[in-house]
C-alpha positions, 0 to 999 in steps of 0.5 A: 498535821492531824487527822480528818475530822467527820461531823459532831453526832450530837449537831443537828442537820437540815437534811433533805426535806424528803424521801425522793430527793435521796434518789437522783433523777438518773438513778437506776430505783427510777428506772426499776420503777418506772418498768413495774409500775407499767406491768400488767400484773393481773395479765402475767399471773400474779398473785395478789394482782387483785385484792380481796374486799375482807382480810388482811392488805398484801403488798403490791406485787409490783413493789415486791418485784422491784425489791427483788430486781433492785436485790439481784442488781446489788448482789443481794438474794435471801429473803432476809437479806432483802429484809434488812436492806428495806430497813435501813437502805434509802434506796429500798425504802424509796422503791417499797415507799417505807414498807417493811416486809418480813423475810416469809412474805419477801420469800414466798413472792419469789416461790408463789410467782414462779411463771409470772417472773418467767413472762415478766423477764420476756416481757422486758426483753420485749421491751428492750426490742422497742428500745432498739437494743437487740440487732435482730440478725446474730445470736450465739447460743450456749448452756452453762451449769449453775450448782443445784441446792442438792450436794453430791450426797443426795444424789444417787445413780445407778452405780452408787446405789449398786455398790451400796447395796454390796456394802449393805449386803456385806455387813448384814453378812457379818451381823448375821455371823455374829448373832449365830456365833453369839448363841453359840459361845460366850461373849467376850468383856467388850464384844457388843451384845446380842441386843446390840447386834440385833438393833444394828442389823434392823438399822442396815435392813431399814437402809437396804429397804430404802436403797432398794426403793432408790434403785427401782426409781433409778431405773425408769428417771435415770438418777435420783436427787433427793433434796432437789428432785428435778437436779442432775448430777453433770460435769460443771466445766471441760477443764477437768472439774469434778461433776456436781448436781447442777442445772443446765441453763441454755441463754441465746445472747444478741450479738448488738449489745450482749443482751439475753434474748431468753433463755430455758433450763435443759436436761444434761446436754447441750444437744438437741436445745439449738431448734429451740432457742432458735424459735425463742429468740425468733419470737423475741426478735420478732424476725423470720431469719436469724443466725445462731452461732453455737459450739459443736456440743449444739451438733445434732442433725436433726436439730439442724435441720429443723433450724434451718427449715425455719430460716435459722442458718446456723454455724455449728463446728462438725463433731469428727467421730471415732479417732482419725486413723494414722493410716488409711480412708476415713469417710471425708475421702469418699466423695458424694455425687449428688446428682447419681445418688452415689459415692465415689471412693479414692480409687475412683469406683462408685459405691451405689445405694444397696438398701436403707436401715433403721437404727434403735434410735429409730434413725434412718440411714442409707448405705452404699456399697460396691462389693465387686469393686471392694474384691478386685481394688488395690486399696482395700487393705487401706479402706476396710477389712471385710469384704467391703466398704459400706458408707451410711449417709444421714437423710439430713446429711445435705444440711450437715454439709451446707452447715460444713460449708458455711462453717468453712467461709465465715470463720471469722464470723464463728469467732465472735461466738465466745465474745457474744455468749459468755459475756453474760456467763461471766457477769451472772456467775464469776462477777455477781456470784451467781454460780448456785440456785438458793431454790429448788425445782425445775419451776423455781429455778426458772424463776431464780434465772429470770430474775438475775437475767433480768437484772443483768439486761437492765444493768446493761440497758441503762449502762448503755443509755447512761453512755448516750446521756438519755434517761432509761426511766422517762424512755421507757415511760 
């Protein structure tokens, strides 16, 4: 037996009579197509959205921004990579109509484009809300560390600046002692000369200069990232990864069909981002009320409190601080009595409300105390060793214990919360590969975000319709 055998390069072939016949009718290019060509591209911002009457043609943003989709939908970024395909890849060539832009016109619709990319991915999720795609009633929120184009090199904080300028410090030391020791006596065969000496000392002074400038800019933004401005040094996982400069990306998913609702890049930490991708999600949904189920990094009282003003019940595990004592009274032994405004201790005396205070943080709190119950009581040894035990209580306090509450009866319900919200973080970064912005800047990565976002949505859309055999392209025109 031999082996298979192609066809002969030299035999002529009938091939299709034209460009659209290389593209199915269920394709995926159609329905890239058929959701740009209905964009109002003037509306969302885009540039070239109208054309001049003199110079030079561009290219239809709309065309650009399906070559961009069909890219991050195929594992495909760079610019010059995007180039290529648009010459030799079928599919390509059907989306630009046989146009070739270069990798510079390819790359600056990305940067120029920003905001417009921005509205356009909430613009299909709006879309997909039309389609029935969303439930509307469960989300899950999370945040998830991309890798930033600026390495741990360029990043600086307080501590490393620091401890730099003690090096610095220390070597201009030695030059110093040096060029005295070099007046004073004869210099050695192959001991470097007074020149040298001096050009290098010249070098670190230059160096000191510029770590000093970096220390007073630490100072008023916290760290400095030079090749990215906007970038944080954050530690990119809590399975004891090293720290690396990232952006932290907050994605609030729908529960239906773990599609991405919107998303907004944030500052370090979770905390403090559940109110508001709570009120994206809710103008998104176009909904009143909403559950948002999210891990206890989301804890914040505040927060919670805002999300639930707004008919936002969340399910949020309670941070516990400090370590549990082995033996003794912690604060969940004291019981409140809400309707005397007081507390109850173990040993059954009521601590009553003594004053309130006003931390740094401009947090206000309430104290309770008893301090003739604390002198005479049994337990106190077990409760505290000053003279008497002082609970603070939050002035959100009550949604923390309705959230407690709510956490303890729907268990069951908080599990779905990792199946929901990583769904999407595993396709994006572990599955396309999607683990480090090629952009800079707060704005461009925001862009960046949209456009896998968005391909991640369509790819789940049109999964979905493929499995009902209807056509995505002629449900959305």
């Amino acid at each position: 037996m031999g082996y298979k055998t192609g066809v002969d390069k030299t035999q002529l072939e009938l091939l299709p009579a034209c460009l659209d016949e290389y593209v199915s009718k269920g394709h995926i290019c159609r329905v890239i197509r058929a959701f740009t060509e209905q964009l109002n591209i003037k509306e969302l911002g885009y540039r070239y959205a109208e054309c001049e009457a003199t110079g030079c043609y561009p290219y239809d943003p709309r065309m650009m921004l399906s070559l961009y989709i069909y890219g991050y939908l195929h594992r495909v970024r760079s610019s010059r990579r995007l180039r290529d395909e648009a010459n030799r890849n079928v599919e390509v060539m059907w989306l630009m109509d046989g146009l070739k832009p270069n990798d510079k016109t390819i790359s600056n619709f990305r940067k120029d484009n920003s905001e417009a990319l921005r509205k356009t991915f909430r613009v299909f999720c709006m879309m997909c809300r039309e389609l029935g795609l969303y439930g509307g009633e469960l989300v899950a929120t999370d945040g998830s560390r991309f890798q930033a184009n600026n390495s741990r090199k360029n990043n600086y904080t307080k501590t490393k600046v620091e401890r730099e300028l003690t090096r610095l410090d220390e070597n201009i030391k030695e030059y110093m002692e040096a060029l005295d020791q070099g007046d004073n006596e004869e210099q050695k065969e192959k001991e470097p000369s007074a020149e040298e000496l001096q050009n290098a000392l010249e070098k670190l002074k230059e160096r000191k200069i510029t770590y000093e400038v970096l220390k007073k800019r630490i100072e008023t933004e916290g760290q400095v990232s030079t090749v990215d401005p906007d970038a944080r040094l954050m530690v990119h996982g809590g399975d004891g990864r090293k720290s690396e400069v990232c952006y932290n990306i907050q994605t609030v998913v729908d529960s239906k069909n773990h599609m991405i609702v919107d998303f907004d890049v944030a500052g370090c930490v979770d905390k403090g981002n559940l109110y508001n991708m709570s009120q994206k999600a809710k103008e998104v949904l176009q909904v009143q009320s909403l559950i948002n189920l999210a891990d206890k990094g989301y804890y914040d009282g505040e927060d919670l409190a805002a999300c639930e003003e707004e008919g936002v019940a969340c399910l949020v595990p309670r941070v516990k601080g400090g370590i549990k004592k082995a033996t003794g009274y912690t604060y969940d032994d004291f019981i409140y009595d809400r309707e005397n405004d007081c507390y109850i201790c173990p040993n059954q005396n009521r601590l009553h409300y003594t004053h309130g205070r006003k931390k740094k943080n401009g947090r206000k709190e309430r104290a309770y105390s008893n301090t003739g119950a604390c002198i005479n009581c049994s337990q106190k040894s077990l409760c505290t060793k000053g003279k008497r035990r002082v609970i603070h209580r939050l002035p959100y306090q009550d949604v923390l214990e309705k959230v407690e509450e709510r956490m303890k009866k729907n268990k069951a319900l908080y599990r779905r919360r990792q199946e929901i919200v990583e769904h999407p973080f595993g396709t994006v970064k572990a599955i396309w590969g999607y683990k480090q912005f090629l952009c800079r800047t707060k704005t461009k990565i925001s862009a960046e975000t949209a456009l896998a976002y968005m391909a991640y949505n369509m790819r789940r859309a049109f999964n979905i319709f493929l499995k009902t055999g209807a056509n995505m392209a002629e449900a959305i025109v």
